[in-house]
N, C-alpha and C positions, 0 to 999 in steps of 0.2 A: 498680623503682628499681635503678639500678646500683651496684654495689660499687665503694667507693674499693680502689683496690690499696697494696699495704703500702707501696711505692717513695713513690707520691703521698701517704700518709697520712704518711709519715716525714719527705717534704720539709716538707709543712705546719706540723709541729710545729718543724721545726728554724727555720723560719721566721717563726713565735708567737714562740718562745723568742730569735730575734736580736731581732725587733721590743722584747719587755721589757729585756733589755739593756739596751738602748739608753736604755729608756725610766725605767729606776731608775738609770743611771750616774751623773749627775749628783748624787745623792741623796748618796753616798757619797763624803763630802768629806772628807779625811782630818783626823783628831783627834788629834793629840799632848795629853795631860796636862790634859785636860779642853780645851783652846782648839782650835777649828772653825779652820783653815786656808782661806784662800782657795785655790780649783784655778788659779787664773793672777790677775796683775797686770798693769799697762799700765804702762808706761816708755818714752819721748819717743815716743809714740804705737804703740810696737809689745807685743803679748800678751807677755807672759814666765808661763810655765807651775811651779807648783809642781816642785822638783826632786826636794827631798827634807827634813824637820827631825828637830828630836833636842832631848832637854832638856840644858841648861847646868846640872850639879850643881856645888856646890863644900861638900865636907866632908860629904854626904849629904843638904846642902838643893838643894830645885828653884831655882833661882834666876830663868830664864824659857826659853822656846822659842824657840830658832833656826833660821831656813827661809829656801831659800834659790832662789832664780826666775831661771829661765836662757829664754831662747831655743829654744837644741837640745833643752836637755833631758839631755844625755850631755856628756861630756869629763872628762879628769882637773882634781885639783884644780889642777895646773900651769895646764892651758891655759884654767881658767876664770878664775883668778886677773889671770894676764898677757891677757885676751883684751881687748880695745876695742871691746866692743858692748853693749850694754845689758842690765842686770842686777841682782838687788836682794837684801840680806839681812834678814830682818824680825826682830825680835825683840819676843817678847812677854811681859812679864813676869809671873809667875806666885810672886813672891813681893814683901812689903814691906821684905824684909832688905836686899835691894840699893839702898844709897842713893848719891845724886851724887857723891860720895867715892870709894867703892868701885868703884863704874863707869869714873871720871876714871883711878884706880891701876891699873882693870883693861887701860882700853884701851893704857896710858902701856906697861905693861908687855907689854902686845898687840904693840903697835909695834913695842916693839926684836926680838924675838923674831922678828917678821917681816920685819923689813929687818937682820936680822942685828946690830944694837948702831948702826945707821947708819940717823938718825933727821933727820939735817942738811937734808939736801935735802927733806923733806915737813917741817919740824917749823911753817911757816906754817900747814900745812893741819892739822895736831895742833891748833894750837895756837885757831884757829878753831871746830874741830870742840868741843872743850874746854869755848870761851864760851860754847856757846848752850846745853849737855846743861842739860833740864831741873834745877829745882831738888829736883824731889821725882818720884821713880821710881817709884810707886805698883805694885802688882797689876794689871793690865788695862789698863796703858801699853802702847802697842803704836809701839816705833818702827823704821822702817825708812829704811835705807841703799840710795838708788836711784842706779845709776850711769848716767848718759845721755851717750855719745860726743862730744866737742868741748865741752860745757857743765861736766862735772862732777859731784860728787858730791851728791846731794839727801839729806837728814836734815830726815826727817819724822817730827813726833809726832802719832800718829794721821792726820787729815788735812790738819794744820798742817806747812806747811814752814817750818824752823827756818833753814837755810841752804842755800846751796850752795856747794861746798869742790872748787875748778875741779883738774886734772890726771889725767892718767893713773895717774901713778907714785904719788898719794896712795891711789888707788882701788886701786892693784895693795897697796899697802900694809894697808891696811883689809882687805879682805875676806881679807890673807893671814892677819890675827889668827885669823878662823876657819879657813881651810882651807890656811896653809903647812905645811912640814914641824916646823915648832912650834907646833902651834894650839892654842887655847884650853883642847883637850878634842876629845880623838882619837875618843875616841866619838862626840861630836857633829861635828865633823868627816864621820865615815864616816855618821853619816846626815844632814847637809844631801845628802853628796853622792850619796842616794840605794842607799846599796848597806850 
C-alpha cells in the first residue's frame, strides 16, 4: 500500500474542513436578544442581505431589535440613507412597554431630528405612515420598513402590508430616524450599520 505524503494528506483535510464550512454556514443565523434574524430578505424581487442589528434601549429597557438589509452590504450611513435602491429596516419588538403612543412620539420626533426641524415636504407621508401603525405593539411584532424604487415605502406587519408611503425624500427621511447624524441611538445606529 502506498503512503499518502504529508503535502496530499494536508490538501485533503484542508479540503474536508472548506467542504463543513460551507456545510454548517447557513446554521449560524445571527441572534440579537433572543430573536433569530433572517440572513437576507427579498424587496421588489431582488435579495437584500442582513447588514447589520442592535437593540433599541430607552432608560435601560429593551425596547425591540433593529436590522437593517442592503444590497451591497457596505456604504456609510450617508450613502445608504440617500441611495434609491432597495432596502429595508426590520424592527422586532422585544418588549410590551412600547405602545402606539409611544411609537407615533417616537417617530414624530425621529423625523424632525432627521430632516433637520423641516418636516413640511414629507409630513403627507408622516402623516400616512401615522394612520395605519398598529393599535397594539405587542412582544413578537415584527415590522418592517421596505423601500422599493419608483413605488415607495412598504410597512409591513409581519406579512401583512399595511401600506405604501410613495417618494424618495420620505424614505431618505425614515430610515435617517435610525441612521442620520441624529439617530435614534448611536449605538444602534453603529450596529445596524454593521461595524
Amino acid at each position: 500500500m502506498k503512503a499518502i505524503s504529508s503535502t496530499k494528506l494536508w490538501s485533503i483535510s484542508a479540503l474536508l474542513f472548506s467542504a463543513l464550512l460551507v456545510a454548517v454556514s447557513p446554521v449560524n443565523a445571527a441572534k440579537v436578544a433572543g430573536i433569530t434574524l433572517d440572513d437576507s430578505i427579498s424587496v421588489a424581487d431582488q435579495s437584500l442581505s442582513l447588514n447589520g442589528a442592535g437593540i433599541r434601549k430607552k432608560l435601560f429597557i429593551k425596547l425591540y431589535v433593529g436590522s437593517l438589509y442592503t444590497a451591497s452590504g457596505d456604504g456609510s450611513a450617508t450613502d445608504i440613507v440617500t441611495a434609491d435602491e432597495p432596502m429595508a429596516i426590520r424592527l422586532n419588538m422585544i418588549s410590551d412597554l412600547l405602545t402606539r403612543k409611544k411609537m407615533v412620539g417616537a417617530l414624530n420626533d425621529g423625523f424632525k431630528k432627521s430632516t433637520g426641524n423641516n418636516t413640511a415636504p414629507i409630513q403627507a407621508g408622516i402623516d400616512q405612515l401615522i394612520s395605519v401603525m398598529p393599535e397594539t405593539i405587542a412582544t413578537g411584532t415584527q415590522m418592517t420598513l421596505a423601500y422599493e424604487p419608483g413605488v415607495g415605502t412598504h410597512l409591513m406587519d409581519g406579512d401583512t402590508s399595511l401600506s405604501v408611503i410613495p417618494g424618495l425624500a420620505f424614505k431618505q427621511a425614515l430610515f435617517g430616524i435610525w441612521l442620520s447624524d441624529k439617530p435614534a441611538q448611536s449605538s444602534l445606529k453603529k450596529a445596524m450599520l454593521g461595524s
